[in-house]
C-alpha positions as CSV (number, residue, x, y, z in Angstrom):
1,X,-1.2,-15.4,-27.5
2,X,0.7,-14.1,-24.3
3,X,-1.1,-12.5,-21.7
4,X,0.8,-9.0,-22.0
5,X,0.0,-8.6,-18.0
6,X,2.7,-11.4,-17.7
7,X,5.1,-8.8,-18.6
8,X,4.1,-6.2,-16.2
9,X,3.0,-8.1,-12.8
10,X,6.1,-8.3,-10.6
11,X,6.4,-11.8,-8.4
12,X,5.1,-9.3,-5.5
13,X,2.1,-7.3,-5.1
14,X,1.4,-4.9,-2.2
15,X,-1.8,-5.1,-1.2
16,X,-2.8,-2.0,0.8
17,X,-5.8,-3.2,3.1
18,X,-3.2,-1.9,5.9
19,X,-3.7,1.4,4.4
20,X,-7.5,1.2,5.1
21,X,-6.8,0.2,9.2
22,X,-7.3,-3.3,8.9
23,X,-7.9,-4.8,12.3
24,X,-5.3,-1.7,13.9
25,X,-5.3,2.6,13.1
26,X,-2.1,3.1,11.6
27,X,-0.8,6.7,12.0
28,X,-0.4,8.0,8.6
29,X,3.5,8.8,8.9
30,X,3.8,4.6,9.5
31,X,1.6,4.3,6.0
32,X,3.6,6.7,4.2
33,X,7.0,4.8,5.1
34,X,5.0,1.7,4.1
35,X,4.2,2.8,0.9
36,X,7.8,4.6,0.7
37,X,9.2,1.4,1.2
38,X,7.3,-0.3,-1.9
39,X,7.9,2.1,-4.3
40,X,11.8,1.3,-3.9
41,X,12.4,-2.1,-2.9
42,X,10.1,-2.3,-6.3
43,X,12.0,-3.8,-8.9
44,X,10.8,-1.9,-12.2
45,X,6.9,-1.0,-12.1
46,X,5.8,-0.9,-8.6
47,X,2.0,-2.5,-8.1
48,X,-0.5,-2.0,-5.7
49,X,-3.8,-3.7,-5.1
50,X,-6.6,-1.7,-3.3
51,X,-10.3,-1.9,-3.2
52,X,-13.7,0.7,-2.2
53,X,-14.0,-2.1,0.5
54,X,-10.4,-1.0,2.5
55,X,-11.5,0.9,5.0
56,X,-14.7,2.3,3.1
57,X,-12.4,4.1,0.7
58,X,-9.4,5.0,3.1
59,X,-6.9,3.1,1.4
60,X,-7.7,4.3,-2.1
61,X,-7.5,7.9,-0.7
62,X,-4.1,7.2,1.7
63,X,-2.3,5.6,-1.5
64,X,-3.4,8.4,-3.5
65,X,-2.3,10.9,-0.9
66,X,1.2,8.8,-0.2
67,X,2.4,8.6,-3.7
68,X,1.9,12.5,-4.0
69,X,3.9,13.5,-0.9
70,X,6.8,11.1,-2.4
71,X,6.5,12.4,-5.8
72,X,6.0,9.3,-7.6
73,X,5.5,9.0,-11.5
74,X,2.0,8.2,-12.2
75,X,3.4,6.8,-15.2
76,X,5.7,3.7,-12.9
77,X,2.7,3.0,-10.8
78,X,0.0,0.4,-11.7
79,X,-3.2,0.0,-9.7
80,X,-5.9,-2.9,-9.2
81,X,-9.0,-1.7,-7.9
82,X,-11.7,-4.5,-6.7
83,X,-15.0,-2.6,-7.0
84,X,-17.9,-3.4,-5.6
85,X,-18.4,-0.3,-2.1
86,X,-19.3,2.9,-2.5
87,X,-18.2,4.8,0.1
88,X,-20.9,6.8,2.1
89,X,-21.4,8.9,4.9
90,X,-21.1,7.2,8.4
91,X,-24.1,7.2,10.6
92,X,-23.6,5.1,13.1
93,X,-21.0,4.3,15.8
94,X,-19.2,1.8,13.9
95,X,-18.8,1.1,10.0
96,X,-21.9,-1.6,8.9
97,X,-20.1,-3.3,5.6
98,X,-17.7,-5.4,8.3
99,X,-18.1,-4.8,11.6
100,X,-15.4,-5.1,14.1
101,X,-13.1,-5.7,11.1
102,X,-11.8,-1.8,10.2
103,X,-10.8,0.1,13.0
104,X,-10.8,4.7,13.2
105,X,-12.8,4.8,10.3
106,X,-15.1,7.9,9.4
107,X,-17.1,6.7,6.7
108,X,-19.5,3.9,5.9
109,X,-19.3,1.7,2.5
110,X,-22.5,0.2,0.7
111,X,-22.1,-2.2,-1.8
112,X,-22.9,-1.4,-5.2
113,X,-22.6,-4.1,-7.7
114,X,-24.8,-3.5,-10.9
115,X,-23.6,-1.3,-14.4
116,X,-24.2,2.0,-13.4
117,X,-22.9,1.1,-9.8
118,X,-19.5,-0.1,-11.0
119,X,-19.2,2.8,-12.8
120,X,-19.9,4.7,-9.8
121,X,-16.9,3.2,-7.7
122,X,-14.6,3.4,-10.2
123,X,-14.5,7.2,-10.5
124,X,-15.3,7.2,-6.8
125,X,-12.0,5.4,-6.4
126,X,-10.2,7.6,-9.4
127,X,-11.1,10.4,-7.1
128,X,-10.1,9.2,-3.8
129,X,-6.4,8.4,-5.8
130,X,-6.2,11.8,-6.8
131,X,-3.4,11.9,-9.5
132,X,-3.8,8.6,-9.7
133,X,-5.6,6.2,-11.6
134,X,-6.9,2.1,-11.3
135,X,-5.4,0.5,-14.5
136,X,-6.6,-3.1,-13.3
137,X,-10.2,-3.3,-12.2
138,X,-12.7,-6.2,-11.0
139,X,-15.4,-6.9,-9.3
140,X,-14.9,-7.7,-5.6
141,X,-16.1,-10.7,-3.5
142,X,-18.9,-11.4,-6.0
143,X,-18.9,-14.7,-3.8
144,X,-20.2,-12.5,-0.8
145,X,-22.9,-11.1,-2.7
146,X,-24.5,-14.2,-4.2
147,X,-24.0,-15.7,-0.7
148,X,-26.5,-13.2,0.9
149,X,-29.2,-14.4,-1.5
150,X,-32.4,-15.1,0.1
151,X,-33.7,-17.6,-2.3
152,X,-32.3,-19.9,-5.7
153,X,-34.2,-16.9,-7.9
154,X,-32.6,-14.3,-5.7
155,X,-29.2,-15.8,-6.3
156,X,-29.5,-16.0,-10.2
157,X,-31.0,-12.4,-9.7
158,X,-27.8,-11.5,-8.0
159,X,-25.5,-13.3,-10.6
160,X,-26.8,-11.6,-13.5
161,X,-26.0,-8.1,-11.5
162,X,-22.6,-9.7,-11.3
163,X,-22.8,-9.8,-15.5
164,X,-23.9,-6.4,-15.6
165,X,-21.3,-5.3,-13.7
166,X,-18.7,-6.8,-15.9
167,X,-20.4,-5.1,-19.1
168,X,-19.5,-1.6,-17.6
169,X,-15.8,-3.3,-16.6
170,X,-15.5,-4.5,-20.4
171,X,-16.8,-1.2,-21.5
172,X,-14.2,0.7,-19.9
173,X,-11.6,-1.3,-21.1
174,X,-13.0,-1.0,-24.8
175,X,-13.1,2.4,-24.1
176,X,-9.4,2.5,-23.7
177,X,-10.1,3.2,-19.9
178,X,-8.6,0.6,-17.8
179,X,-5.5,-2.4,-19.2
180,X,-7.1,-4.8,-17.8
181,X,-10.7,-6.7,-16.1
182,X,-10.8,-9.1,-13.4
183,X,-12.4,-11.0,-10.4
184,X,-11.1,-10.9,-6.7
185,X,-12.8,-13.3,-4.9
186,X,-12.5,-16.3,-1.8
187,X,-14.3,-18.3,-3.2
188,X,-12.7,-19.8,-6.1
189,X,-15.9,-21.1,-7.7
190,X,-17.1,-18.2,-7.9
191,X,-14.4,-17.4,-10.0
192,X,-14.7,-20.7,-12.3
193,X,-18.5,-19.6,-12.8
194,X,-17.8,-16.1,-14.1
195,X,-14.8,-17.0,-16.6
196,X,-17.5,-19.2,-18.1
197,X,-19.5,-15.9,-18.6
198,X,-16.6,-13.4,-19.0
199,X,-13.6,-12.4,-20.8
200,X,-11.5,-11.8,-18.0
201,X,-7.8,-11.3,-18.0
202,X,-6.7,-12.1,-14.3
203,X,-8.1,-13.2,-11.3
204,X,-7.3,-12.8,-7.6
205,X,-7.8,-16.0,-5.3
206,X,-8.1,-15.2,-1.7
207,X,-8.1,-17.2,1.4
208,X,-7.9,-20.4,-1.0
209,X,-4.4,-21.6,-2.1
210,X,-2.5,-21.8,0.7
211,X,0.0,-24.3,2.4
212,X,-2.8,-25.1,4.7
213,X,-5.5,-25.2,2.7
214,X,-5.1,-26.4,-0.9
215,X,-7.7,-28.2,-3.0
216,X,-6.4,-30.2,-5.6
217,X,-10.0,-28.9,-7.9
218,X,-8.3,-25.5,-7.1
219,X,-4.9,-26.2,-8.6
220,X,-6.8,-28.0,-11.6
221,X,-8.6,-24.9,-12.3
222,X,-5.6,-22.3,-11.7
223,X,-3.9,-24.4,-14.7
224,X,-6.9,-24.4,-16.8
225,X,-6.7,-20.3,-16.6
226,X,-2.9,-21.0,-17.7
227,X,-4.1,-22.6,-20.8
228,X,-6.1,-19.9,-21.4
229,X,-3.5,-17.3,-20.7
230,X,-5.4,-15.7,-18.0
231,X,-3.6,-14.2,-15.1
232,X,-3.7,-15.7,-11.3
233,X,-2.7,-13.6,-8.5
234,X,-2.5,-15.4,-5.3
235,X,-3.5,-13.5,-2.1
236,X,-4.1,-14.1,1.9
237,X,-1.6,-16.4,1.4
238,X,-1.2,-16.7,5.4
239,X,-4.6,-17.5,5.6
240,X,-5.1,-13.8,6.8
241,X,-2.4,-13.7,8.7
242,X,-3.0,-16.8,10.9
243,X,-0.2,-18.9,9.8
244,X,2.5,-16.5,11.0
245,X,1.0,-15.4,13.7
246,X,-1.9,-13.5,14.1
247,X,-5.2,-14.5,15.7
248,X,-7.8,-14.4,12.7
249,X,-7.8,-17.0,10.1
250,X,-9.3,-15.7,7.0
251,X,-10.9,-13.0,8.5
252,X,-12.4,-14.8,11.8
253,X,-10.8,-14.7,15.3
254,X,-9.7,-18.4,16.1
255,X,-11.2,-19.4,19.2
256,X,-8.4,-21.7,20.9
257,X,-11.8,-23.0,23.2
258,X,-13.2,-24.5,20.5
259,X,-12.0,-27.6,18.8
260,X,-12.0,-26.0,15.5
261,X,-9.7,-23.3,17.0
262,X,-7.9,-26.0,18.8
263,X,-6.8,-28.2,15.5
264,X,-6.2,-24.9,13.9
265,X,-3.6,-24.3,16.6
266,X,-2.0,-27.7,16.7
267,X,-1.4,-27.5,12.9
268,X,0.3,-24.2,13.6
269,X,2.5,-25.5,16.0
270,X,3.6,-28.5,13.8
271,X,4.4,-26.2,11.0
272,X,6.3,-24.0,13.1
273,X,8.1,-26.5,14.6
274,X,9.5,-27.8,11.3
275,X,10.0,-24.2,10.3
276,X,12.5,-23.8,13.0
277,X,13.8,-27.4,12.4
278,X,14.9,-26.4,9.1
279,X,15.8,-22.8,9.6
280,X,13.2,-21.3,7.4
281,X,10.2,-18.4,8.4
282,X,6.9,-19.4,8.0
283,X,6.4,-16.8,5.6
284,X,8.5,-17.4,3.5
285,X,7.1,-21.0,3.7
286,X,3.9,-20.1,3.0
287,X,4.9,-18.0,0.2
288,X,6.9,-20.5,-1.8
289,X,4.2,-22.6,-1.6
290,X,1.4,-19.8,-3.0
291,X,3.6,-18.7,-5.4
292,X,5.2,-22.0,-7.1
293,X,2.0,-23.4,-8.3
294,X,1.7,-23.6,-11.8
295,X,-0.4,-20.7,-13.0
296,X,0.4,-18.2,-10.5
297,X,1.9,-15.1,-11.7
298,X,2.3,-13.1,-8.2
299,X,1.3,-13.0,-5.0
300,X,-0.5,-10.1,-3.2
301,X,0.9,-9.5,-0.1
302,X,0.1,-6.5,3.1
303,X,2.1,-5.5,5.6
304,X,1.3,-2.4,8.5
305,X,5.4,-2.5,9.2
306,X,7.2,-0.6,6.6
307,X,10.6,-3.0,8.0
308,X,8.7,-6.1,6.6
309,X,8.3,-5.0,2.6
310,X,12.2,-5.6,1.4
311,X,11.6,-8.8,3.6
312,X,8.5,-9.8,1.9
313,X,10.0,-8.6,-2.0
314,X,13.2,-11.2,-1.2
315,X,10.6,-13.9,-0.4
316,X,9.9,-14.2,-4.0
317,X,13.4,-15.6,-4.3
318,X,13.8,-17.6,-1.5
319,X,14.6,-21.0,-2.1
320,X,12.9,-23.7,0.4
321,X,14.7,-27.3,0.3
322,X,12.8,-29.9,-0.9
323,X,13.2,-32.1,2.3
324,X,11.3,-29.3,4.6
325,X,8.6,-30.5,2.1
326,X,8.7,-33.9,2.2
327,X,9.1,-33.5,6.2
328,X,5.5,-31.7,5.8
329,X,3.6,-34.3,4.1
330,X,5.1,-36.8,6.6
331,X,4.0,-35.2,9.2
332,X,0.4,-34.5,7.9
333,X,0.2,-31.2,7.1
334,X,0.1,-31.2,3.0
């Protein structure tokens, strides 16, 4: 049986971590063209992915706030909330959850993963969206969570939080409450553990499947979802925004004093190179690439420049020869 989200998911998601002031404080006018420019280079049902975690709630509330002011149909809009923070007060100079990471923020988030916490940020986030509502909703970086275990019992304590979670998730969707349950996570094992546990009718890889960084257990597993008609949304495609440019890969700044920086730089500069060579933008290399692999439905993608959404949209159809690919594995880099 088809997954009916197959349907519905357009080849591009927006991602809206922008909206929360992801690394830079976006004036609101920039976020509203932003979101403006999704809703019509949208071709049917426009899609936007958003989380407790943006900006301890910002984006939620900014999305909200955006499609009001442009007088969009709730009705043409679908949202994916990743739950997991609870926004809270901020009482200290900077926000705790990620330092350094969310810039002009005035609240503080606190992670809250556990039945009646779930609960809790999803009509947190309902609220924050105003007339707007999460249709798709997970449980985010679950892979973080485990990870700041203190001990084996701890962990397995913390995974079975995880399972609780996904009761309440299942229960709203029973309830008629939400389309769809899934799992937005970086680390995809994560993911492979809690499909074994959990009816779950997409997923959200991040950081993982990329053109630089690729596992061939991760592109097993992404066609083993397929079989099972369960929905794979690729995100962080540009390995947060390294490969085309920007100075943090997956998150962390890239020291170019290190040697780890410095091999992180030399790849860039080989891919680049054969970018140019063959007249194509690394973006729109690194989104074929996400995007082709059997099993992916969509990619997720964020912009903080309302000129660059049309531009990401026509990636989807962008067609990259198969000789720039060839010329990649010669050189090394796949």
């Amino acid at each position: 049986m088809k997954n009916s989200l197959a349907d519905i998911l357009p080849p591009v998601i927006f991602g809206t971590s922008g909206l929360g002031n992801l690394y830079v404080d976006v004036p609101f006018d920039e976020k509203l063209e932003i979101v403006k420019q999704c809703v019509q280079s949208s071709r049917g049902q426009v899609v936007f992915d958003t989380a407790g975690k943006y900006g301890a709630g910002l984006s939620l509330e900014v999305l909200g706030k955006c499609l009001a002011e442009l007088h969009v149909d709730p009705s043409t809009v679908l949202i994916s909330n990743k739950l997991g923070w609870y926004r809270v007060p901020l009482r200290t100079d900077e926000p705790t959850f990620e330092p350094g990471v969310w810039k002009g923020l005035k609240n503080d988030a606190e992670q809250r993963i556990s039945y009646e916490g779930i609960l809790a940020c999803f009509q947190q986030g309902n609220t924050l969206l105003g007339d707007y509502s999460a249709q798709l909703v997970s449980v985010h970086d679950p892979d973080e969570y485990l990870d700041c275990a203190t001990s084996a019992a701890d962990r397995e304590r913390r995974y079975q939080d995880i399972l609780e979670a996904y009761r309440a998730l299942s229960d709203l969707k029973a309830e008629g409450k939400v389309l769809g349950i899934g799992v937005g996570s970086k680390d995809w094992r994560t993911i492979q553990r809690i499909t074994e546990d959990v009816a779950l009718d997409w997923v959200m890889i991040a950081n993982s499947l990329t053109i630089h960084d690729h596992p061939l257990a991760l592109i097993q597993f992404i066609e083993q979802l397929a079989a099972k008609n369960i929905i794979v949304i690729n995100s962080a495609v540009f390995n947060g925004g390294f490969l085309v440019g920007g100075t943090h890969y997956n998150y962390k700044f890239v020291d170019p004093e290190t040697e780890s920086g410095q091999s992180l730089y030399r790849w860039r500069e080989k891919f680049w190179a054969l970018c140019e060579q063959f007249q194509i933008k690394p973006a729109e290399a690194c989104f074929n690439f996400g995007f082709k692999i059997n099993g992916v439905e969509a990619v997720a993608l964020n912009t903080t420049k309302a000129e660059k959404v049309k531009i990401n949209v026509d990636m989807a159809t962008k067609s990259i020869p198969q000789a720039f690919w060839e010329s990649m594995q010669k050189a090394g880099l796949l």
